[in-house]
C-alpha positions as CSV (number, residue, x, y, z in Angstrom):
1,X,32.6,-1.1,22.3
2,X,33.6,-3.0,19.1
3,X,36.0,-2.4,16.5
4,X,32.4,-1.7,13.9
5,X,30.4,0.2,16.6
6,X,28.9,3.2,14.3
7,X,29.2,1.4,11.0
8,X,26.1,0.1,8.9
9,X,27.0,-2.3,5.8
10,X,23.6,-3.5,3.7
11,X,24.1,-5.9,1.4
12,X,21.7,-6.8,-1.5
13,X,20.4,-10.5,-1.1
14,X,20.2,-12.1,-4.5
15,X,23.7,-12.8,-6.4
16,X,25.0,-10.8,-3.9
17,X,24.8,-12.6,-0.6
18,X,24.1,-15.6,-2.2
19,X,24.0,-16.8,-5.6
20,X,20.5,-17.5,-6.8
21,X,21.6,-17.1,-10.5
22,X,21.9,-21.1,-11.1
23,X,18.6,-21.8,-9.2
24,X,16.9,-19.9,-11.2
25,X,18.0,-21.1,-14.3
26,X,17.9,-24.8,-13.7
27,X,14.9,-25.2,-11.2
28,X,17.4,-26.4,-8.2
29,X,16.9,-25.0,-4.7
30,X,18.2,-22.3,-3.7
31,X,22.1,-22.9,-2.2
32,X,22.8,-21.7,1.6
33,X,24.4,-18.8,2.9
34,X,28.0,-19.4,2.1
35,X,29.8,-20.6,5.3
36,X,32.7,-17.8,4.3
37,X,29.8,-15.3,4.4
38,X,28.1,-16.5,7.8
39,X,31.4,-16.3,9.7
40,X,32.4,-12.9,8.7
41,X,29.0,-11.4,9.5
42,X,28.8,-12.9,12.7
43,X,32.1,-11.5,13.4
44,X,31.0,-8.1,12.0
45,X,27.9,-8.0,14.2
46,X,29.9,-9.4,17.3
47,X,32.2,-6.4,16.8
48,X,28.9,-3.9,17.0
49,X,28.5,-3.5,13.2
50,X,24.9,-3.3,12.1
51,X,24.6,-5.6,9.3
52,X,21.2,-5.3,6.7
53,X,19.5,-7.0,3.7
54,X,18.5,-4.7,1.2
55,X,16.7,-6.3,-1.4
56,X,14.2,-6.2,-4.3
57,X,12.2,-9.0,-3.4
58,X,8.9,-7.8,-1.7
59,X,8.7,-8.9,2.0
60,X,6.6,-12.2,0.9
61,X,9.6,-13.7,-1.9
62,X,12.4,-13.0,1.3
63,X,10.7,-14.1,4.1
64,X,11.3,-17.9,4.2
65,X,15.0,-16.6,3.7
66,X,15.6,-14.6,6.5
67,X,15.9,-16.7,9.5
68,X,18.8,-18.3,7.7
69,X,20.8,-14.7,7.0
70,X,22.3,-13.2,10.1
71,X,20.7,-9.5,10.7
72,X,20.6,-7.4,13.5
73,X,18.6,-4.6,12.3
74,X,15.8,-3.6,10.0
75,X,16.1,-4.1,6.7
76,X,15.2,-2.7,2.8
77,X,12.5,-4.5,0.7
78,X,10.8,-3.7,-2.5
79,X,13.3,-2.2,-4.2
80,X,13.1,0.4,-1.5
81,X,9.3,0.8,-0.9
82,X,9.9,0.0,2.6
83,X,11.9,-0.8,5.6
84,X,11.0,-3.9,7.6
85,X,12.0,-4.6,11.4
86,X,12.0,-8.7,11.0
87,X,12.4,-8.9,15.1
88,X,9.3,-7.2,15.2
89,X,7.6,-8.3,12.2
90,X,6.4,-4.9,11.1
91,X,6.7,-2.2,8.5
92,X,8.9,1.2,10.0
93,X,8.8,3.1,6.5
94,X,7.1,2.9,3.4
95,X,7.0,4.7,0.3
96,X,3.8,3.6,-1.6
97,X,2.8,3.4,-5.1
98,X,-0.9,5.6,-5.7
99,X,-4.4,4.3,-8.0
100,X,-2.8,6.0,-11.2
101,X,0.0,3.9,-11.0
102,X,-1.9,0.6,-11.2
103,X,-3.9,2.2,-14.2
104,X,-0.9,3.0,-16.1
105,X,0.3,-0.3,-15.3
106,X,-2.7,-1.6,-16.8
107,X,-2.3,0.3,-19.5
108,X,1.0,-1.6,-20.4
109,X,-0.4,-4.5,-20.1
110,X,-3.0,-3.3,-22.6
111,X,-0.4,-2.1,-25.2
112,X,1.9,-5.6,-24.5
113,X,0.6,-8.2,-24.3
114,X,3.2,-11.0,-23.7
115,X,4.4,-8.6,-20.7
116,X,3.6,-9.9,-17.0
117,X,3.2,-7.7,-14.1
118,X,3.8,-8.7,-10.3
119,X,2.3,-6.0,-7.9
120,X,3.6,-6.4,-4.6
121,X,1.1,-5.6,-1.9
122,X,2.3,-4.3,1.3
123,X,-0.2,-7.1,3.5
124,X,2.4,-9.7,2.1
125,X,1.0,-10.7,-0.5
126,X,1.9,-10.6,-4.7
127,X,-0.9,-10.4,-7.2
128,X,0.1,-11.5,-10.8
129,X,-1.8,-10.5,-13.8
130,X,-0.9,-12.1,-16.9
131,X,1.4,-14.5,-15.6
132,X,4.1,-15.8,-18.1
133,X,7.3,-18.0,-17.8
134,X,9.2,-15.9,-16.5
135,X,6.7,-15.6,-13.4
136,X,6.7,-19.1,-12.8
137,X,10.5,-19.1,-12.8
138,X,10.2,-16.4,-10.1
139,X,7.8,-18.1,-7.9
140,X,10.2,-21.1,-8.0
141,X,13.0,-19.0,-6.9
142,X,11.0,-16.7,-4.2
143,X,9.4,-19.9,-3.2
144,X,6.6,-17.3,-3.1
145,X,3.4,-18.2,-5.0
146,X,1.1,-15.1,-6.9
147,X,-2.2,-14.2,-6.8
148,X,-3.8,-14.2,-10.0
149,X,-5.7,-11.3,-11.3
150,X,-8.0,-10.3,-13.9
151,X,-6.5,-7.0,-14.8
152,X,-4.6,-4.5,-12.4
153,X,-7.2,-2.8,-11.5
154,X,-8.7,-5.3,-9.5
155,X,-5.7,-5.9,-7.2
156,X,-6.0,-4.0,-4.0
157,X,-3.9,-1.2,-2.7
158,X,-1.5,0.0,-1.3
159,X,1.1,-1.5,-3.5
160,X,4.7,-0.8,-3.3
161,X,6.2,-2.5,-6.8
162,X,5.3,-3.2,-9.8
163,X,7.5,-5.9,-11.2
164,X,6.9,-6.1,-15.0
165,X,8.2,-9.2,-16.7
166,X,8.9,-10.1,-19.9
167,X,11.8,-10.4,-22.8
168,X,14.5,-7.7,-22.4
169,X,13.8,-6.1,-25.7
170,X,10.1,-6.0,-24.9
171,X,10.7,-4.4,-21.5
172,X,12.4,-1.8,-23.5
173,X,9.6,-0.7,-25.3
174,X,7.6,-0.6,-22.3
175,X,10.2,1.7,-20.6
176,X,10.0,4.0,-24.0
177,X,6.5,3.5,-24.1
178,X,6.5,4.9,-20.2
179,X,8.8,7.5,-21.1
180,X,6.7,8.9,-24.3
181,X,3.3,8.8,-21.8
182,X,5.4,11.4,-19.9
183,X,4.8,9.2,-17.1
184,X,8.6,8.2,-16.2
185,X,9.1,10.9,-14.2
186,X,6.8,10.1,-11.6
187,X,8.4,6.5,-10.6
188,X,11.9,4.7,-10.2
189,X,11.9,2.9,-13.5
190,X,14.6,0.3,-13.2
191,X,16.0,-3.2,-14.5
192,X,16.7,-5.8,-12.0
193,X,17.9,-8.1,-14.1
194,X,17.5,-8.2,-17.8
195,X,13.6,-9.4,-18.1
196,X,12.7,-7.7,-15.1
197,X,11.2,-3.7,-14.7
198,X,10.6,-3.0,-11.3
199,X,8.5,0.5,-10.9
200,X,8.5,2.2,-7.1
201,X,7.5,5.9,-6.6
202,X,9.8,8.0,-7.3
203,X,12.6,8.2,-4.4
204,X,11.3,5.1,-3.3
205,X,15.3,3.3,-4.3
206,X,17.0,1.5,-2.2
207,X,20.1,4.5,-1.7
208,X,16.9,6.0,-0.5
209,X,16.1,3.7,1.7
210,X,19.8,2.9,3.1
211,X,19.9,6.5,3.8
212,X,16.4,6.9,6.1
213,X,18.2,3.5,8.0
214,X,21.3,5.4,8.3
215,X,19.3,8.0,9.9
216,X,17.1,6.3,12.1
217,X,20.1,4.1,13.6
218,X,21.6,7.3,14.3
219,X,25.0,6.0,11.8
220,X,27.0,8.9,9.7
221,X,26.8,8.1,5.8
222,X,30.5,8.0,6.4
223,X,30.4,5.3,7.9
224,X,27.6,3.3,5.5
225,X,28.8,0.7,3.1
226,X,26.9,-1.3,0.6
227,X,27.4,-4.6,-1.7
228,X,25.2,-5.2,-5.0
229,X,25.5,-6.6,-8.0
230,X,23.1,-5.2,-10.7
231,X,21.5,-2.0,-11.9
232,X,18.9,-1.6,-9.1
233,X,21.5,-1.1,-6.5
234,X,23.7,1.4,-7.9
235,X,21.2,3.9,-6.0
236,X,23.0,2.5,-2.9
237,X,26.1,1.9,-4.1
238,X,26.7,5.5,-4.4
239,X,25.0,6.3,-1.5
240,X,27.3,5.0,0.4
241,X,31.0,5.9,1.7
242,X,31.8,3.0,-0.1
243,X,30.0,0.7,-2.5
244,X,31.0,-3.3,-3.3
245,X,29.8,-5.5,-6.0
246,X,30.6,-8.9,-6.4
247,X,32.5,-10.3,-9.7
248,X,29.5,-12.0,-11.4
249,X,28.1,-8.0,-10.9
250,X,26.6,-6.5,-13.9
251,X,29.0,-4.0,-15.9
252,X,26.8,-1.1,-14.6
253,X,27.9,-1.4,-11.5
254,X,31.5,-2.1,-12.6
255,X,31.1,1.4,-14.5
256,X,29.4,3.5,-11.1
257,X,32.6,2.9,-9.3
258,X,32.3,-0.1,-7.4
259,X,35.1,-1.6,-5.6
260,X,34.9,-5.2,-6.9
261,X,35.4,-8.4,-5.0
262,X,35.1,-12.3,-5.4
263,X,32.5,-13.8,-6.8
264,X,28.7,-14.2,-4.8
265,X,29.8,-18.3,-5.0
266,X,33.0,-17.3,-3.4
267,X,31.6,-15.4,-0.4
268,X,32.1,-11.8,-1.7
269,X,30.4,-10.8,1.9
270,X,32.8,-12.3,3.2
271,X,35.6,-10.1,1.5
272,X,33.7,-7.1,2.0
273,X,34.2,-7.5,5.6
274,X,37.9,-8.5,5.4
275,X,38.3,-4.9,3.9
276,X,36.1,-2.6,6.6
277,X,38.5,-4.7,9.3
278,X,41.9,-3.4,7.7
279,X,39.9,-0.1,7.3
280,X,38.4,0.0,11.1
């Protein structure tokens, strides 16, 4: 028995595990898993802690990462739309977005033009419809290419995001315009970063999400800990006995209560596990 048997920590991927935040800027690839980080959670897992991704990247923009992050159970994708078992290459849990939602998100797209959607399609594969900058940049940085589409409605379901993108003062409108449809209520309506809305059914978060793992590894939210650094994963961060965020996080997460560590460049994993050894 090891010092973390019983103890889950799930860690959001992007600017969180590693820094992506330059890459995407600049165009540059995509740095490794810090060396800091790799040690610790090979150390954590050696000492029976269960160590998971939870990210907002559908399955498809995370795959070609995951052989290179050290897991050793399921994990959270979509934003929490679903739980993934990467040993056995298939979905455990999903949370599905229904027809209505692709026509209101067609209806956006309608009323904003210079807005592009992403809809994440739970056979691994995104559809784009109105593709702007801001997509290409995230195919670059997903190394994950789109599917174009016509219109919304002609991209198949089940879907378990839609990833709107587009200006951050745009993407507020759309989030009022959502909210004046009376349609907010129905979905997780959240920023990811500044020009991105991701849209999951409601509950469908990853807290959520964390919290079905919990359950299925048979681990006490007591002993559940999660790192993030931006709006979409203060669901978890709360969830949690206690939550991390990394000192490039958003001040969102500074403001939910967040114990904050180093930097993502600095290995902030790395410190998170530092802590839960003094605490274990």
């Amino acid at each position: 028995m090891g010092k973390f048997d019983g103890v889950l920590l799930a860690s959001d991927f992007d600017n969180t595990l590693i820094y992506t935040e330059e890459a995407l800027r600049t165009g540059t690839p995509v740095p490794p898993l810090p060396e800091r980080n790799r040690k610790a959670l090979e150390y954590f897992m050696a000492e029976r802690g269960r160590f998971a991704v939870a990210t907002g990247r559908a399955l498809a923009a995370f795959i070609h990462y995951a052989e290179a992050v050290p897991m050793n159970v399921p994990g959270v994708v979509c934003n929490g739309a679903a739980i993934y078992d990467f040993e056995k290459g298939e979905y455990l849990e999903t949370a599905m977005l229904d027809s209505s939602a692709r026509e209101r998100g067609q209806t956006v797209l309608d009323r904003f033009p210079t807005v592009a959607v992403e809809a994440y399609h739970i056979d691994n594969v995104i559809h784009a419809v109105h593709p702007n900058a801001i997509t290409r940049q995230h195919e670059r940085i997903t190394q994950a290419a789109v599917t174009e589409a016509p219109s919304l409605l002609d991209v198949p379901l089940p879907l378990g995001k839609l990833l709107f993108e587009a200006e951050h003062e745009t993407l507020e409108e759309v989030l009022a315009f959502l909210t004046a449809q009376g349609w907010a209520g129905d979905y997780e309506l959240i920023f990811s970063v500044s020009h991105l809305l991701e849209m999951t059914v409601k509950g469908a978060n990853k807290g959520g999400m964390v919290r079905r793992l919990a359950a299925r590894l048979g681990v006490s939210m007591e002993h559940v800990y999660c790192a993030g650094d931006e709006a979409n994963d203060i669901s978890m961060l709360t969830a949690a006995k206690q939550g991390f965020a990394p000192a490039n996080c958003a001040q969102a997460v500074r403001d939910c209560g967040a114990t904050v560590v180093c930097s993502a460049q600095e290995g902030a994993i790395a410190q998170v596990v530092e802590i839960l050894d003094r605490l274990y």
